[in-house]
C-alpha positions, 0 to 999 in steps of 0.5 A, a space after each residue: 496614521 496608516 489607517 486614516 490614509 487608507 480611509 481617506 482612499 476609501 472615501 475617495 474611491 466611492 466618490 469617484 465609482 460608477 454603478 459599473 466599477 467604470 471611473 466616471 468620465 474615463 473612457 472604456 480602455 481605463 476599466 481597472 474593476 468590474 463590481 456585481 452585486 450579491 449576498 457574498 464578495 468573491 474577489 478575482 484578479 486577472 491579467 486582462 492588460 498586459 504590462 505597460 511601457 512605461 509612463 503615466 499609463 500603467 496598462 498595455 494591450 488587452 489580453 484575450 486568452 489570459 485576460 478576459 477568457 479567464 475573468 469569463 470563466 470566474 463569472 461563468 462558475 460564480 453564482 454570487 457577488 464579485 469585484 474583479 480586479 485587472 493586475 496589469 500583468 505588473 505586480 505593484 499596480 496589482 498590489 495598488 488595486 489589491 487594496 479594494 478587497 481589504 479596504 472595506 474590512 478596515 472602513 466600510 462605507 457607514 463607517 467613512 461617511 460617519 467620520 465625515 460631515 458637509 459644509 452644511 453640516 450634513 452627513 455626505 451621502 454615497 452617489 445615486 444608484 451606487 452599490 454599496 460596498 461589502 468585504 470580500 471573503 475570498 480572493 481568485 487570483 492571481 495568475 503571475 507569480 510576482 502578482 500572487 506574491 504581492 496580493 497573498 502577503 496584503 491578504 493574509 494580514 486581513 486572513 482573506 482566502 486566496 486561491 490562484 488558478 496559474 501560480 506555480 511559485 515554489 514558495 507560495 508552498 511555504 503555509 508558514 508564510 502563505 497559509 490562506 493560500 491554496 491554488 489549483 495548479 501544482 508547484 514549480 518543483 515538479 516542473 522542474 522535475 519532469 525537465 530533467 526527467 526529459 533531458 535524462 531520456 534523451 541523454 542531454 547532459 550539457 544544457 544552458 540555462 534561461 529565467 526571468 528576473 522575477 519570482 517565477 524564473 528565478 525560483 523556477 531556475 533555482 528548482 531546475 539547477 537542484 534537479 539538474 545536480 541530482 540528476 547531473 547534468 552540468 550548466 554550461 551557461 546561466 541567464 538571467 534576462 528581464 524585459 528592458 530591452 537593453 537587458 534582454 538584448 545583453 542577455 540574448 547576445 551573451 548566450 549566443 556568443 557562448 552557444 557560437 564558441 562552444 563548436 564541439 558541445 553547443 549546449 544546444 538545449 536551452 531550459 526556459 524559465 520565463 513569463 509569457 511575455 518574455 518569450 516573443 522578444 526572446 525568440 525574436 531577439 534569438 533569430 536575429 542574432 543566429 542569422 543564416 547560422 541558426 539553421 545549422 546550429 538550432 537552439 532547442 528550447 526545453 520550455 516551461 508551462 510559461 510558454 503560452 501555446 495560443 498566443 499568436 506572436 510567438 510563431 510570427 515571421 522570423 519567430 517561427 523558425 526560432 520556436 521550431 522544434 521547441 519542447 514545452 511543458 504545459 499543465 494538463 488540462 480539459 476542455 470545458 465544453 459548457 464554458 465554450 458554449 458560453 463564451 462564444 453566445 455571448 454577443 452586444 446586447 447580451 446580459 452576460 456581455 454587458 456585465 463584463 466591460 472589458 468585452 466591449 474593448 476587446 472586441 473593439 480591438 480585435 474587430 475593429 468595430 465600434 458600439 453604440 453607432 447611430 443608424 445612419 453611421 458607416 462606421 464598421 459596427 460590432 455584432 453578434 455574428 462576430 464570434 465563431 467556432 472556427 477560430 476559438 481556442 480557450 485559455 487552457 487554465 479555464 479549467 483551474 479558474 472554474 475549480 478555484 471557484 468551486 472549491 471556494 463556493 462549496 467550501 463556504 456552503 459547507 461552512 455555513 451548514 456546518 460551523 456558523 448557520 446563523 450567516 455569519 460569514 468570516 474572511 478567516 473561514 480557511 483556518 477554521 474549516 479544514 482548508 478547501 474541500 475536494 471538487 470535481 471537474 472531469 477530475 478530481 482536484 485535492 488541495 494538500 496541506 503541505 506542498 502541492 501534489 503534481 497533478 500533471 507530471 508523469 508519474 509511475 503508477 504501482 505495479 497493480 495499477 492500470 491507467 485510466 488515461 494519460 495521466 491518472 492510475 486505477 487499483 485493478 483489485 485483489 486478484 486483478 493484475 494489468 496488462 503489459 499495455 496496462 489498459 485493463 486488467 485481467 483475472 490471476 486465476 486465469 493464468 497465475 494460479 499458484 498451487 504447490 508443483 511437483 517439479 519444484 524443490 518446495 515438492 522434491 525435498 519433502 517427496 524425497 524423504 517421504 519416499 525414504 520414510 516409506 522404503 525405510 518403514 517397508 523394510 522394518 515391517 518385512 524385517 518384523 514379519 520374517 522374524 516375528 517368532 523372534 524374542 526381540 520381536 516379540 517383546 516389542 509388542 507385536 500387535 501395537 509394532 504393526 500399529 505404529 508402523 501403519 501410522 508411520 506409513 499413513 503419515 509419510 503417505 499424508 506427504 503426497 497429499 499436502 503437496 497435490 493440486 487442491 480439490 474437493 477430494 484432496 482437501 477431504 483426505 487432507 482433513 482425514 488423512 492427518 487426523 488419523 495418522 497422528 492419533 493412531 500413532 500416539 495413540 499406540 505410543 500412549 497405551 503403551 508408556 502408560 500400560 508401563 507406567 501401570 504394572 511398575 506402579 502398581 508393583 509398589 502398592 499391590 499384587 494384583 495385576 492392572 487391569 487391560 494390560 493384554 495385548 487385545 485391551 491395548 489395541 481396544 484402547 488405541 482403537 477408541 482414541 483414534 476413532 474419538 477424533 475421527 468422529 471429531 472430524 466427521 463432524 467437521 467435514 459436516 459443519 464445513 463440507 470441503 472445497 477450494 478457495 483463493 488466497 492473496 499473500 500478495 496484490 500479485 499472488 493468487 494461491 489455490 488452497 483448501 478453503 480450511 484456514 491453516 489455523 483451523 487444521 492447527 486446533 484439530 491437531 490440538 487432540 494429538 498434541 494432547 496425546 503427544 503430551 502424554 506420551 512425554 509425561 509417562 516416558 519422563 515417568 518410566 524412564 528408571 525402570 530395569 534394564 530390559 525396559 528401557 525401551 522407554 527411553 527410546 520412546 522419551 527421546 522419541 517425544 523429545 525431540 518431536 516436542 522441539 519439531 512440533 513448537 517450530 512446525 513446518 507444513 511441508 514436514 508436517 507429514 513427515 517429522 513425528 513418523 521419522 522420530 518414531 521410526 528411527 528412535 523406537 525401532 532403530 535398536 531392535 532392528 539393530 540387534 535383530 541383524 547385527 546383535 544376533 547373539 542377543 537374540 536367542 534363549 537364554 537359561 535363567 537359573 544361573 543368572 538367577 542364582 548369581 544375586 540375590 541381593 539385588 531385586 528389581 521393583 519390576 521383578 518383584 512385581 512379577 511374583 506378586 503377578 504370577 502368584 495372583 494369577 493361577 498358572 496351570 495346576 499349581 500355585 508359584 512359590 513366592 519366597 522360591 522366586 523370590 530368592 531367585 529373582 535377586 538378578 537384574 538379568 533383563 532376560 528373566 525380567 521379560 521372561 516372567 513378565 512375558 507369562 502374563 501373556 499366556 493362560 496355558 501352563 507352558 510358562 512352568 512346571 510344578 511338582 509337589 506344589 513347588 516350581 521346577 527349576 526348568 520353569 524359570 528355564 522355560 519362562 526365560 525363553 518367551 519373547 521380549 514384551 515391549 511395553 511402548 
């Protein structure tokens, strides 16, 4: 039933439209539509008369700036077919006239007329000169909330693509409801928003309340209400007004009343929620009632963008001095120079003048001329030179109508070349080709899937951000930072170049204790020199001691270096200094677990001694480990020469580093984690051996713990945590003697000892024999079963006296008589230094 009475419209509407869309016998002020053929329909609904009184007359004046400077800018962008249709600023009468865009989808032309025959039986025929009718695939408009809702829920049934250039109803976000729609302007929300960021900066907490009676006051109330209860700002009266002039001037007396009663506070700031054409009879209906009271108690209006700051009756007599001071909030939007050039070329006579019907009645209006006057009239005529620059001031939502347009337009070129070439045009293009594209008009216009991004509220830029202008942000770039106007940017290198500071804790702790390191390590090598003829000295092995205790100093030196200012110098140390600090350092550690390792072992399998365990093959060895990784990183140094480089942990930190990545340095200590590997393997290995030689456990502890250091590594400490293990744990018990324990360190007589037990033998002693009696010592050969017998004691004493011989090619070591050795001989060995085996 529905259907046959749309159709039966249908038919009437094409029986009564002229060429022109102008209704025939109707005069020029009744133009509901404009047609303009073309291949494709884009639909446009305009306020082009306001709302009627009332009556059998559904339209009021005509609307310049919102009415036909808007249909101007449609056509202007539109290069295709339109029906433009006048909404009357009345939302029934738009949803009545919205019914054009959808009726050739349920009955086309070919379709009606098939369904209908003449008295005559002849099929009826469209008039002469008529254009025939096609579907719409996309609908501008429309400009007023109420309108838009209306037009959007009929639209949506056909899945016609509405884009609105003015509506910012917060519902009309809903895609579960709207989800053809899409507009240009952002929503209520952040308007709402940004009126309270307003009160908030001028510390207004009291404010009363003003919205219309339709879509767009009462959604944009009820978004201002939410704002101003998280912001808490309290409400102290709440209207709501509509355009019956009884109910606008209730409403307007019933605020003044409560503005007059509250002395003290006043609630003087009154939000505006309200279409344009409430906001004339508001500021009237304000200005009468005040009276002479009004300029010392003055009602500050903090308006909404409906406030519409080209339309002259707002500032006219008494509403002058009502809307002074008045805080409006209007969409950020540009001129379009172009679309100005145009509108103000357009004269009678003019193609593009003629095209637009409503032109002639608003000039009409407002030159009070007429047209088509016979020569000899006197009657003032409407001419070209009618139109000036002076005067001219474009709708400001010009702007947004020319981007719905284009959004449209590219959207559907985008279409056709991607999803249907073969020109098969469907109104429910939206859903199937990802919504509506970006577009460009002096700015960039996006459309959001979900809510609209408020493209005009103040919104704070990120910290590396600089403002491009009012309104939009610009990334300065890594390494680049605003000014404090944040209209440029400037370089961080130039004047925050960080690098490590000697005036800074991260510089004094690690200084301090590479300082400590160094005085500690001074005094262990002048303790080791004075008393170097010393048995303790001694049997630590003075050669590799030196060694280590070098390595030591070279590492906590290393300290310095981490923390200077990076150059091409100090990153060449930094890649040497490290390497060789490291690998001299378990290098000695290495040789001598491993040389430990070997004389005891090979104590159990044979008596010859092992080969390099002399105190010049010790060194030989460390030598060629440690020279292995410097050619490692000479060669390094060639591939990649050194300098400097800028690093950004942060947008806003520039550091000043060796242009080796951390992880590189991490595979050159590779090497002496290999080494300090090692060292741990043979210090577990050797950990049992007798008394004497336990230095190795001073040793393993030594690894131990920088094992634990090491899987946990601190670059600040990476200089200074291995040489702390190795001096403390290694050269602390010596020390500890020499100064403390000197009753230790002196000659003892080893025949007594010797004697004591002789049941017991060592593994370390027995291979001492074995040893000595391989290796001639003076004239003699040593009596194996004699020192045998005698070297059952575990006597430390007479375990590094004998093995201390081994360092000797003279026959001080012992006496020999009759082929037998003297029992002073032990007495003898018993008094060489200790020979540590690190």
């Amino acid at each position: 039933m529905t259907l046959r009475t749309i159709t039966h419209i249908n038919l009437l509407a094409q029986a009564v439209d002229d060429p022109g869309g102008v209704f025939s016998g109707q005069p020029i002020e009744n133009i509901r539509q404009l047609r303009i053929p073309g291949d494709l329909i884009i639909g446009g609904v305009f306020p082009v008369h306001a709302k009627g009184s009332g009556g059998i007359s559904p339209c009021g004046e005509i609307f310049e700036t919102r009415g036909v400077h808007r249909v101007e800018a449609f056509l202007y962008a539109l290069d295709m077919g339109a029906l433009i249709l006048d909404s009357c600023s009345n939302p029934a009468y738009a949803l009545n006239q919205s019914l054009d865009f959808v009726r050739e989808m349920i009955g086309g032309s070919s379709s009606v007329i098939s369904e209908y025959k003449c008295n005559d039986g002849k099929q009826p025929k469209l008039l002469h000169n008529s254009i025939p009718k096609k579907s719409v695939v996309a609908v501008v408009g429309a400009s007023y909330s109420s309108v838009t809702v209306q037009i959007a829920n009929l639209l949506r049934l056909f899945r016609i693509v509405q884009v609105s250039p003015a509506s910012t109803n917060a519902d009309l976000s809903d895609k579960n409801r709207f989800e053809y729609f899409a507009r240009t302007v952002p929503s209520d929300n952040y308007q709402a928003r940004a009126m309270i960021d307003i009160a908030v900066h001028f510390n207004w907490t009291y404010v009363s309340l003003v919205y219309s009676a339709d879509e767009y006051g009462e959604l944009g109330a009820d978004a201002f209400k939410k704002e101003a209860r998280r912001a808490k700002i309290c409400i102290a009266i709440e209207e709501r007004v509509s355009m019956k002039p009884e109910s606008l001037r209730d409403s307007i007396d019933n605020l003044i009343k409560k503005l007059q009663q509250d002395k003290q506070v006043g609630a003087r700031i009154v939000a505006l929620f309200v279409g344009t054409e409430y906001v004339p009879d508001l500021l009237q209906k304000a200005s009468e009632r005040m009276g002479e009271d009004y300029k010392r108690k003055r009602i500050i209006w903090l308006a909404s963008e409906g406030w519409d700051r080209n339309n002259e009756y707002y500032t006219l007599g008494s509403r002058k001095l009502a809307a002074e001071g008045a805080i409006v909030l209007m969409l950020e939007s540009q001129r379009v120079p172009t679309f100005e050039e145009y509108y103000l070329s357009l004269h009678p006579g003019n193609e593009n003048f003629e095209r637009n019907k409503w032109l002639r009645e608003l000039w009409k209006h407002k030159f009070n001329c007429e047209f088509d006057l016979p020569l000899e009239s006197k009657l003032n005529k409407c001419e070209a030179q009618r139109q000036s620059a002076d005067n001219f001031s474009a709708d400001d939502k010009v702007q947004f109508v020319i981007e719905a347009v284009y959004a449209i337009a590219h959207a559907l070129q985008a279409m056709k070349e991607n999803v249907c070439p073969d020109d098969s045009i469907e109104s429910s293009w939206i859903s199937r080709y990802a919504r509506l594209p970006q577009i460009w008009l002096g700015k960039r216009v996006h459309f959001s899937p979900q809510d609209e991004l408020c493209c005009w509220a103040c919104g704070k830029c990120e910290d590396y951000e600089y403002l491009i202008n009012e309104t939009s942000c610009a990334d300065c770039g890594k390494g680049n930072w605003p000014t404090e106007s944040r209209t440029s940017c400037f370089s961080l290198a130039d004047k925050h170049l960080k690098h490590m500071r000697w005036n800074t804790w991260y510089s004094i702790v690690p200084t301090a204790l590479a300082i400590i390191g160094i005085l500690t390590t001074i005094v262990v090598l002048l303790i080791y020199t004075i008393y170097a003829d010393t048995p303790v000295v001694k049997a630590s092995g003075r050669e590799l001691s030196h060694v280590l205790l070098c390595s030591c100093l070279v590492c906590y030196s290393m300290t310095f270096i981490l923390l200077s200012k990076p150059d091409p110098f100090v990153c060449t140390i930094k890649r040497l200094g490290i390497g060789l600090a490291f690998s001299c350092l378990y290098s000695a550690l290495l040789v001598k677990t491993n040389r430990i390792y070997r004389i005891f072992s090979q104590a159990t399998r044979s008596r010859r001694p092992p080969p390099m365990i002399s105190p010049i093959s010790q060194l030989a060895l460390t030598a060629a480990f440690v020279g292995s990784k410097q050619i490692f990183t000479l060669v390094w140094l060639i591939i990649q020469p050194p300098g400097t480089q800028h690093i950004y942990p942060t947008r806003a930190d520039v550091v000043l580093a060796c242009n080796v990545p951390d992880h590189h340095f991490l595979y050159s200590l590779a090497y002496e984690a290999i080494l300090l590997i090692l060292c741990t393997v043979y210090a577990i290995k050797t950990r049992k051996v007798p008394e004497n030689f336990n230095e190795t456990r001073y040793i393993g502890f030594s690894m131990y713990t920088t094992c634990v250091l090491w899987c946990c590594l601190i670059l600040f400490f990476i200089g200074t945590s291995s040489d702390f293990q190795a001096l403390v744990c290694i050269f602390s018990p010596k020390i500890y003697i020499i100064l403390f324990e000197k009753h230790k360190n002196v000659r003892k007589e080893a025949v007594g000892s010797i004697m004591q037990k002789r049941q017991e033998a060592s593994v370390g002693s027995y291979y001492v024999i074995n040893a000595i009696s391989e290796v001639g010592v003076g004239r003699g050969e040593v009596n194996k079963n004699f020192i045998s017998e005698r070297l059952s004691s575990p006597s430390p004493t007479v375990h590094t006296a004998l093995l201390a011989c081994h360092r000797k090619s003279s026959s001080s070591c012992y006496k020999y008589t009759s082929g037998s050795p003297r029992q002073t001989s032990l007495s003898n060995a018993s008094s060489t230094a200790h020979d540590t085996f690190l």
